[in-house]
C-alpha positions in Angstrom: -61.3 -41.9 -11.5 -60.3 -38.6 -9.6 -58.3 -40.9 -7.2 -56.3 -42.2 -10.2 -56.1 -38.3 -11.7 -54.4 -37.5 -8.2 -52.1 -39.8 -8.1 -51.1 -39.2 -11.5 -50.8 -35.7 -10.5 -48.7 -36.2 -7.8 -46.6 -38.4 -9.6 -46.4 -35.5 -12.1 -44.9 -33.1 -10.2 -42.8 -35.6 -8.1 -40.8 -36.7 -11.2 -40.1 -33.0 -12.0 -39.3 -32.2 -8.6 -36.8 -34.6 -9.5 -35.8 -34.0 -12.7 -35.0 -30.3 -11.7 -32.8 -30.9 -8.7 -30.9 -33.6 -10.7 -30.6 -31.2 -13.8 -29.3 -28.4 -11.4 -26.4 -31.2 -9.8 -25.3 -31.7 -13.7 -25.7 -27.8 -14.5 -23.4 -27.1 -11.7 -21.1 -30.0 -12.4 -20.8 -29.1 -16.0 -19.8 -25.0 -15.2 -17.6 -26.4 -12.4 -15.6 -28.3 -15.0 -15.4 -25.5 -17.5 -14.2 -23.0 -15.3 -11.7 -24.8 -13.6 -10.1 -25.5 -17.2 -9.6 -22.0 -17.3 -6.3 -20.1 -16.3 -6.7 -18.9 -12.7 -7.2 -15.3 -13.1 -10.2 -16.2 -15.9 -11.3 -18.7 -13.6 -11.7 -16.1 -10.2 -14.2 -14.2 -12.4 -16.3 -17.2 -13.1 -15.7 -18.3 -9.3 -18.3 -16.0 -7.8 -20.9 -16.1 -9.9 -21.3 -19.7 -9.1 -21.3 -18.9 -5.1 -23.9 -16.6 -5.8 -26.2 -18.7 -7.6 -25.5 -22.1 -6.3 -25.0 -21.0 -2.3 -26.7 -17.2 -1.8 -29.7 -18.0 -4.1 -30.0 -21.6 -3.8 -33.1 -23.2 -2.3 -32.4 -24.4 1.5 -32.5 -28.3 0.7 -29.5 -28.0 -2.1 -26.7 -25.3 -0.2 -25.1 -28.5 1.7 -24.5 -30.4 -1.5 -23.8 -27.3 -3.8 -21.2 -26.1 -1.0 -19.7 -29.3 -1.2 -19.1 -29.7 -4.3 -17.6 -26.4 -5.2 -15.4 -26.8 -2.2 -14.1 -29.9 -3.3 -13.7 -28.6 -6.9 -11.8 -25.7 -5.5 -9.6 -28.2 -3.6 -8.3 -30.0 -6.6 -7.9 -26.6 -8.8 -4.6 -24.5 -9.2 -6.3 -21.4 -8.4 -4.2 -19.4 -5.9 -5.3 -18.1 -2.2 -8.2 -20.8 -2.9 -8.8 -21.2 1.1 -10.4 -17.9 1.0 -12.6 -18.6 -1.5 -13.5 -21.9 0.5 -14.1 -19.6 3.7 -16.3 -17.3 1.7 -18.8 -20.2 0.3 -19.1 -21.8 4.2 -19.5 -18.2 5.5 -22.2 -17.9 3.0 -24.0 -21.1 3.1 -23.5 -21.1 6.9 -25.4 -17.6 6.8 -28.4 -18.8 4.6 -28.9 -21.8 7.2 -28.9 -19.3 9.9 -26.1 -20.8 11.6 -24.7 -17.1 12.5 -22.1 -17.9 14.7 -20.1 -20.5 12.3 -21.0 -17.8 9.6 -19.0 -14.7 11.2 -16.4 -17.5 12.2 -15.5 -18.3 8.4 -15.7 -14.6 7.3 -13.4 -13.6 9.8 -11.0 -16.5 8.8 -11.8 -15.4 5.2 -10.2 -12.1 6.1 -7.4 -13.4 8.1 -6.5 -14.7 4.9 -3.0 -13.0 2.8 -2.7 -11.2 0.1 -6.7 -11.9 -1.2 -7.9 -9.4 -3.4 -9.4 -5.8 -3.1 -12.9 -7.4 -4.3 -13.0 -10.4 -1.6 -11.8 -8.7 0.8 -14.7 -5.8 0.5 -17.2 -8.8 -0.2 -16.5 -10.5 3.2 -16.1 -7.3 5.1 -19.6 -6.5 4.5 -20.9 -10.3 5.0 -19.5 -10.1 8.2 -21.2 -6.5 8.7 -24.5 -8.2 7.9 -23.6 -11.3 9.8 -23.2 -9.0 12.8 -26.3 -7.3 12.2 -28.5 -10.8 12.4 -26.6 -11.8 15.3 -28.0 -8.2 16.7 -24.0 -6.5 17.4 -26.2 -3.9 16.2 -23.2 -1.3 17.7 -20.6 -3.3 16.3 -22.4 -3.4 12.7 -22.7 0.1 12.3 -19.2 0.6 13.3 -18.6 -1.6 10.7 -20.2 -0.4 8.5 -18.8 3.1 8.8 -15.1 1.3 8.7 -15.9 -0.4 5.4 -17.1 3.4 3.5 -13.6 5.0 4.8 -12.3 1.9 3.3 -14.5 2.0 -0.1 -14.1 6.1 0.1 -10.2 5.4 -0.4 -10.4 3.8 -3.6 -9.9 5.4 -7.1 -11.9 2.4 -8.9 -15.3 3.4 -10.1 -16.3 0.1 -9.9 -16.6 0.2 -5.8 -19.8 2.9 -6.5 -21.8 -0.1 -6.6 -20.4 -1.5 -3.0 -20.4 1.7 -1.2 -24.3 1.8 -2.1 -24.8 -2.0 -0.6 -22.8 -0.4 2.1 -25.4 2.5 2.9 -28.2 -0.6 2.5 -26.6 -2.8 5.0 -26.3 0.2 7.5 -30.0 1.7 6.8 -31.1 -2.2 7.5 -29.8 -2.2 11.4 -31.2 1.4 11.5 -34.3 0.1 10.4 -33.8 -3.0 13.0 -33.0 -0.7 16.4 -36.0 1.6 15.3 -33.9 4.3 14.1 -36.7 5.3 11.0 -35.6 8.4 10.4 -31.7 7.5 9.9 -32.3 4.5 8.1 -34.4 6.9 5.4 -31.5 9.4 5.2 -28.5 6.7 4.7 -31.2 5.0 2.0 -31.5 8.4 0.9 -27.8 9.0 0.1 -27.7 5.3 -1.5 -30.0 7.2 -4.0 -28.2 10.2 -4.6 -25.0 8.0 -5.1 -26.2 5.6 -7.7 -28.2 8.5 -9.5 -25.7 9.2 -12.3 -25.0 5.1 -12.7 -26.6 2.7 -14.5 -27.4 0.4 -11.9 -31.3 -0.6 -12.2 -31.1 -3.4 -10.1 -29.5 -1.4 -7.2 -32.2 1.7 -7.7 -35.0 -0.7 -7.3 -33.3 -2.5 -4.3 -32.9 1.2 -2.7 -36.7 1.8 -3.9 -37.7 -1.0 -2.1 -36.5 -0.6 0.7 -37.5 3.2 1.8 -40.9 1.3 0.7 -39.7 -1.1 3.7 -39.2 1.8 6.1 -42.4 3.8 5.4 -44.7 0.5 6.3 -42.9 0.9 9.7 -43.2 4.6 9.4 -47.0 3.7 8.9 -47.4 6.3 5.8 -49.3 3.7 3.6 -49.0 6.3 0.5 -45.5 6.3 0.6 -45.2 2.6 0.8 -47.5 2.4 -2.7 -45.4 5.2 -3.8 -42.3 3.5 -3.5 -43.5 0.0 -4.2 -44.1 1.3 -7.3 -40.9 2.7 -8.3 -39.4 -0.6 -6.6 -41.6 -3.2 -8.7 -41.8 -1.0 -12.3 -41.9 -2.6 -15.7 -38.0 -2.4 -16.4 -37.1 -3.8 -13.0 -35.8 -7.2 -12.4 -38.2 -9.6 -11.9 -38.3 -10.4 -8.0 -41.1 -12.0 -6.7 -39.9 -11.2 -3.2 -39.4 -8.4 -3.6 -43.2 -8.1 -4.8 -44.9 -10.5 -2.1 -43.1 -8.7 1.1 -44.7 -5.1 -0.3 -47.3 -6.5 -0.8 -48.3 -8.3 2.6 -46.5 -4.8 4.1 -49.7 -3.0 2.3 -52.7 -5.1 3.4 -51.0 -5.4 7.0 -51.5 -1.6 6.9 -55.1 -2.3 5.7 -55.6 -5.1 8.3 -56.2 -7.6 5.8 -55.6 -11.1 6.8 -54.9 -11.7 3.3 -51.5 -10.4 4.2 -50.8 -14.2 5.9 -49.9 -15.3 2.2 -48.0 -13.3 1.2 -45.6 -13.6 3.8 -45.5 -17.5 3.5 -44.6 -17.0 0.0 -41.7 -15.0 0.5 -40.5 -17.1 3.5 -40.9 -20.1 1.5 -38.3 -18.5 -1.3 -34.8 -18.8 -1.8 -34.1 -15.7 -2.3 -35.6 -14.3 0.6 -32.7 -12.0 2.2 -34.3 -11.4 5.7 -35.8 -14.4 6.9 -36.0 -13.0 10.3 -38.0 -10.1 9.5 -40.4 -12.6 7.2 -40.9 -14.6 10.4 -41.3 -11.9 12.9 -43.9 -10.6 10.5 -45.7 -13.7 9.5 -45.7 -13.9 14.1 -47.4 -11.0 14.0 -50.0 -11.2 11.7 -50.8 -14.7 13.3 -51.3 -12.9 16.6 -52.8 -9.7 15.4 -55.6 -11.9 13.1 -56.8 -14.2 15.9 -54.7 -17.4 15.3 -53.2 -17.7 19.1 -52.7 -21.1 18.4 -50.7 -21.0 15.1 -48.8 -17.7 16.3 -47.8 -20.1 19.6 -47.0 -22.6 17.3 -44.7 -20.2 14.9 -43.3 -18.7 17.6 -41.7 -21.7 19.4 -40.4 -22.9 16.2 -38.8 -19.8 15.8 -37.1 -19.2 19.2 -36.0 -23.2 18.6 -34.5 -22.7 15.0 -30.6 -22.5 14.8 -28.9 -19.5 16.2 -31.8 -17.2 17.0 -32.4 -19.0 20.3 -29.2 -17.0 21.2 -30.9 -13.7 19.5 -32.2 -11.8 22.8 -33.6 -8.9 21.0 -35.7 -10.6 18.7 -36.6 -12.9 21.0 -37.7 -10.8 23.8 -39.8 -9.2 20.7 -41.2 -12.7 19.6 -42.1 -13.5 23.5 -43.5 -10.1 24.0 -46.0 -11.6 20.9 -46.5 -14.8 23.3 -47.9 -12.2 26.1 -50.5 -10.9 23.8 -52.0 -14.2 22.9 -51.8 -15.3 26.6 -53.5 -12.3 27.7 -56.4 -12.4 25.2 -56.2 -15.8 26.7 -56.4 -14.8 30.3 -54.2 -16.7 31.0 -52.1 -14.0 33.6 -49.3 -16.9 34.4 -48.2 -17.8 31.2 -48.2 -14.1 30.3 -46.1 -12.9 33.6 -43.6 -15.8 32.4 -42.9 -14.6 29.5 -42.4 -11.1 30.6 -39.5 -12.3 33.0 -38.2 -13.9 30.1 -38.6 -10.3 28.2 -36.6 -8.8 30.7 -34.0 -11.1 31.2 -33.8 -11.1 27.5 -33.2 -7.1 27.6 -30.8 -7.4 29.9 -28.5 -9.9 27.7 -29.2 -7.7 25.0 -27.6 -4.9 26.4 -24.6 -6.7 27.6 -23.9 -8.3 24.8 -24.2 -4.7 22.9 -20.4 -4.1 24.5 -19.1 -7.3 24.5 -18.1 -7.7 20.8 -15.6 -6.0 18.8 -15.5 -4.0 15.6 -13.6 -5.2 12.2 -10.8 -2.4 12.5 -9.6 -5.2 14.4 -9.0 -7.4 11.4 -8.2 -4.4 9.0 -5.0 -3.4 11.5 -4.0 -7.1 11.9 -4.0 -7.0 8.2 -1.9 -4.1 7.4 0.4 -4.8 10.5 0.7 -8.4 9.0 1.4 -7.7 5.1 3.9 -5.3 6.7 5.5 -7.8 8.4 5.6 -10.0 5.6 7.1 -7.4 3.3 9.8 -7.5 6.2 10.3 -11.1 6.1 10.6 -11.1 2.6 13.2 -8.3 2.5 15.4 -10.3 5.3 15.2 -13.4 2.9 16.3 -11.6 0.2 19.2 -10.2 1.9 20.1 -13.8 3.8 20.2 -15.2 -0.2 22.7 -12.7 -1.6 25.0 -13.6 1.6 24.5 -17.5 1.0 25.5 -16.3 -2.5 28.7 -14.2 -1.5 29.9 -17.1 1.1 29.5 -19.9 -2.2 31.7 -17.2 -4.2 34.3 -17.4 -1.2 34.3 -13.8 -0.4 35.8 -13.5 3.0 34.4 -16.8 4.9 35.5 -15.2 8.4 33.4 -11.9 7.1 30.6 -13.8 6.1 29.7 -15.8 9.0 30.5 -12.3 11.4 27.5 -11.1 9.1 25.3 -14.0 9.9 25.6 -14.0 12.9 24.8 -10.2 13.1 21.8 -10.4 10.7 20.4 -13.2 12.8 20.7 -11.0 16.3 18.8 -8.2 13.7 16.2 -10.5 12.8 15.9 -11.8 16.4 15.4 -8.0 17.2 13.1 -6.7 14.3 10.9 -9.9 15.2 10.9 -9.0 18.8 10.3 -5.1 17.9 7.4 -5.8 15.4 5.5 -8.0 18.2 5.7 -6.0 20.7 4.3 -3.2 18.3 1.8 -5.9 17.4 0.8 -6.5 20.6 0.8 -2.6 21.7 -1.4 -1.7 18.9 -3.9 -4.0 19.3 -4.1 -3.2 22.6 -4.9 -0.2 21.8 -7.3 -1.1 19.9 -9.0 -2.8 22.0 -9.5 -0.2 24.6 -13.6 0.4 24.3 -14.3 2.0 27.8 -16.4 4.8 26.5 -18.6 2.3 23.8 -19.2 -0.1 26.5 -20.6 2.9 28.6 -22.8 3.8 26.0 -24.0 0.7 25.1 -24.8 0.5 28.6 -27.1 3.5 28.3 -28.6 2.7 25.2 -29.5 -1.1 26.3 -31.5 0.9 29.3 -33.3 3.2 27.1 -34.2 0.0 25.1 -35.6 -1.8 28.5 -37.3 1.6 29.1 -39.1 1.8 25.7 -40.1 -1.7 25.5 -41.5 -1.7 29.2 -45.1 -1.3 29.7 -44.6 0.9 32.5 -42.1 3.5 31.5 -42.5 5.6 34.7 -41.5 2.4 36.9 -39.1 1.0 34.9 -37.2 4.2 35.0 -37.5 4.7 38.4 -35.7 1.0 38.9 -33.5 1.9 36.4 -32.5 5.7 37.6 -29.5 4.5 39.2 -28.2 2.3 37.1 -28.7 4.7 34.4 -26.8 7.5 36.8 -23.8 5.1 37.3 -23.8 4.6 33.9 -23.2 8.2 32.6 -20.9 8.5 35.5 -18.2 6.3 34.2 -18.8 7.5 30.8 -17.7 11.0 32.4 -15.1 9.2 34.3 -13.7 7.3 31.2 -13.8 10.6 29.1 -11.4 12.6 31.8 -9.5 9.7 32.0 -8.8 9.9 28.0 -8.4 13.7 28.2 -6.0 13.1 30.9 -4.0 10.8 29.0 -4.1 12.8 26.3 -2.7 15.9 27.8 -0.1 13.9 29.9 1.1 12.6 26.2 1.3 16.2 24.9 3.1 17.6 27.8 6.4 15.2 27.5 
């Protein structure tokens, strides 16, 4: 009889399993049609809505389909600049699958882009800030970051309040991520004091929660409940997330092993936003409870699991977990492995820290770009009133005299504007004194994490001399430069 009640069970929830996945298909179908009835402007309203709820909050096992179909919808429809849109939904279902690399490739061709609007643009530009910041470009993010306030800073819209707060969230989380507690609680600070005179409740408990997110690393379990509170009260939004990660933060504090549950739940939700701090976490509480070999087990399935096998930082942290459990172990060569592996790990860390470039890359191939266009489009105009004065029969001999001289012109403009291209992006690209100081920071990093400090600087002392050396020597070289430019 309780066999039979099981299976019945199961069949239960089976069949509305089902049933829910094939009513979300039709739901999705059925708003897909609508909107793409609509006239194009109407329909770019309705457009992101459906990315957000069918490819940023959809379960894991429905993004591939979902992203499909809106893509092929999108396709077949009349609105205009659609490719953008179609970069935006890979970039974003590309991020939720943790394929980072393919996800910062479609935001950046998202941006590349013409003429998309102010609201896209600023959407992608801080996708690809956060993409940066899981791929651990933790410089490049913040530079980001700081690039896309000056940008929100210059607009008159009201509307962009709500962004430049995101903005201060996205650059408090790599704060939060390289350690930096005490900045990442200031910038979440001024998130507050921006959105205290609007009426955005959603955004004051997402602020709330996380300064509740930086005092469990801060270690001040008061001010975690204090803020959890304020994060989770009774006119909130209902986010069970948001609820389970404070609350496996708290009993973490406690040392409860009750804390193991709550971070499954919030892994095993859609609308979990940092899945690698959820699995870091749920690592650590394995190894911290006495589970070596489930924390062994997480961990390798972790390091193996799309792009974060190319993620040094986190996983020199995630092997610096495996020496733990093999040293409770006693077992002194797997442990020594994986410190080699640490290191190493560092070391790629801190090279990759000055190998990447920042987005006022894109943002001056933009402007330099639509200004070229405008260009081109001028010249046309003007080579259509002379097609229209040589049909009229003004002065054939005249005529082709100025064709030919408006084609040496537009031989010349195009030659002058590339070479500008070229020279400012050149420019641009000169990062001597970043890459010097990412070269000191990554060695302060090696230092901190090493378990010897005093050794580990001493190996590092002249690496770390050279370092600052050709910081110096970059800086006189700029201050040279400078004044040789002043002095003609």
């Amino acid at each position: 009889m309780k066999n039979n009640l099981a299976k019945l069970y199961l069949l239960t929830l089976v069949l509305l399993l089902f049933s829910f996945r094939v009513g979300a298909v039709e739901n999705l179908t059925k708003r897909l049609e609508i909107v793409m009835k609509m006239q194009p402007k109407m329909a770019i309203k309705e457009l992101y809505p459906l990315i957000n709820k069918y490819i940023i909050d959809a379960p894991l096992d429905r993004i591939i389909s979902n992203k499909d179909q809106l893509i092929t919808a999108l396709e077949d429809s009349e609105i205009p600049h659609k490719q953008a849109y179609i970069y935006e939904i890979e970039a974003n279902s590309a991020k939720n699958l943790l394929q980072l690399s393919k996800a910062k490739f479609y935001a950046q061709k998202g941006l590349e882009e013409p003429k998309i609007l102010e609201d896209q643009l600023i959407r992608l530009l801080i996708l690809l800030a956060n993409v940066e910041t899981s791929l651990e470009n933790y410089v490049v993010a913040i530079e980001n970051y700081k690039i896309i306030e000056n940008v929100l800073a210059r607009q008159k819209r009201n509307q962009y309040r709500k962004q430049l707060i995101v903005n201060h969230i996205g650059l408090a989380d790599v704060y939060l991520k390289i350690g930096l507690y005490k900045k990442s609680l200031n910038t979440l600070k001024e998130g507050v004091e921006l959105a205290k005179d609007e009426d955005l409740p959603d955004i004051n408990n997402l602020l709330y929660n996380k300064i509740a997110i930086v005092y469990f690393y801060l270690r001040k379990p008061k001010l975690l409940e204090y803020y959890t509170n304020k994060a989770l009260e009774k006119n909130a939004i209902d986010d069970e997330v948001t609820f389970h990660r404070l609350m496996y933060m708290k009993l973490l504090l406690k040392n409860d092993s009750a804390a193991i549950d709550e971070i499954r739940k919030v892994i095993s939700s859609p609308k979990d936003d940092d899945e690698l701090m959820s699995g870091y976490h749920l690592a650590q509480a394995y190894t911290e409870f006495n589970m070596p070999e489930k924390a062994k087990k997480f961990i390798l399935i972790m390091l193996g699991t799309g792009d974060l096998k190319k993620l040094p930082f986190l996983s020199s942290k995630l092997n610096k977990l495996l020496i733990d459990v093999y040293l409770k172990e006693s077992n002194v060569d797997s442990a020594m492995y994986y410190y080699k592996k640490t290191i190493e790990q560092l070391t790629q860390y801190t090279e990759k820290q000055s190998s990447t470039e920042n987005i006022s890359n894109i943002l001056k191939y933009r402007d330099i770009k639509n200004r070229y266009d405008m260009a081109e489009e001028n010249l046309e105009v003007r080579k259509n009133y002379l097609f229209l004065s040589l049909i009229i029969g003004f002065m054939s001999i005249l005529a082709l005299f100025l064709l030919y001289r408006a084609a040496l012109a537009k031989k010349r403009f195009n030659k002058l504007t590339y070479e500008r291209l070229n020279n400012e992006i050149a420019h641009i690209n000169s990062h001597d004194v970043r890459k010097h100081l990412s070269n000191i920071l990554g060695i302060i990093n090696v230092i901190q994490l090493s378990n010897s400090k005093t050794s580990t600087y001493a190996e590092m002392e002249d690496v770390l001399l050279e370092s600052v050396e050709s910081l110096d020597t970059s800086i006189k070289n700029i201050a040279a430069k400078i004044d040789h430019t002043k002095s003609k």
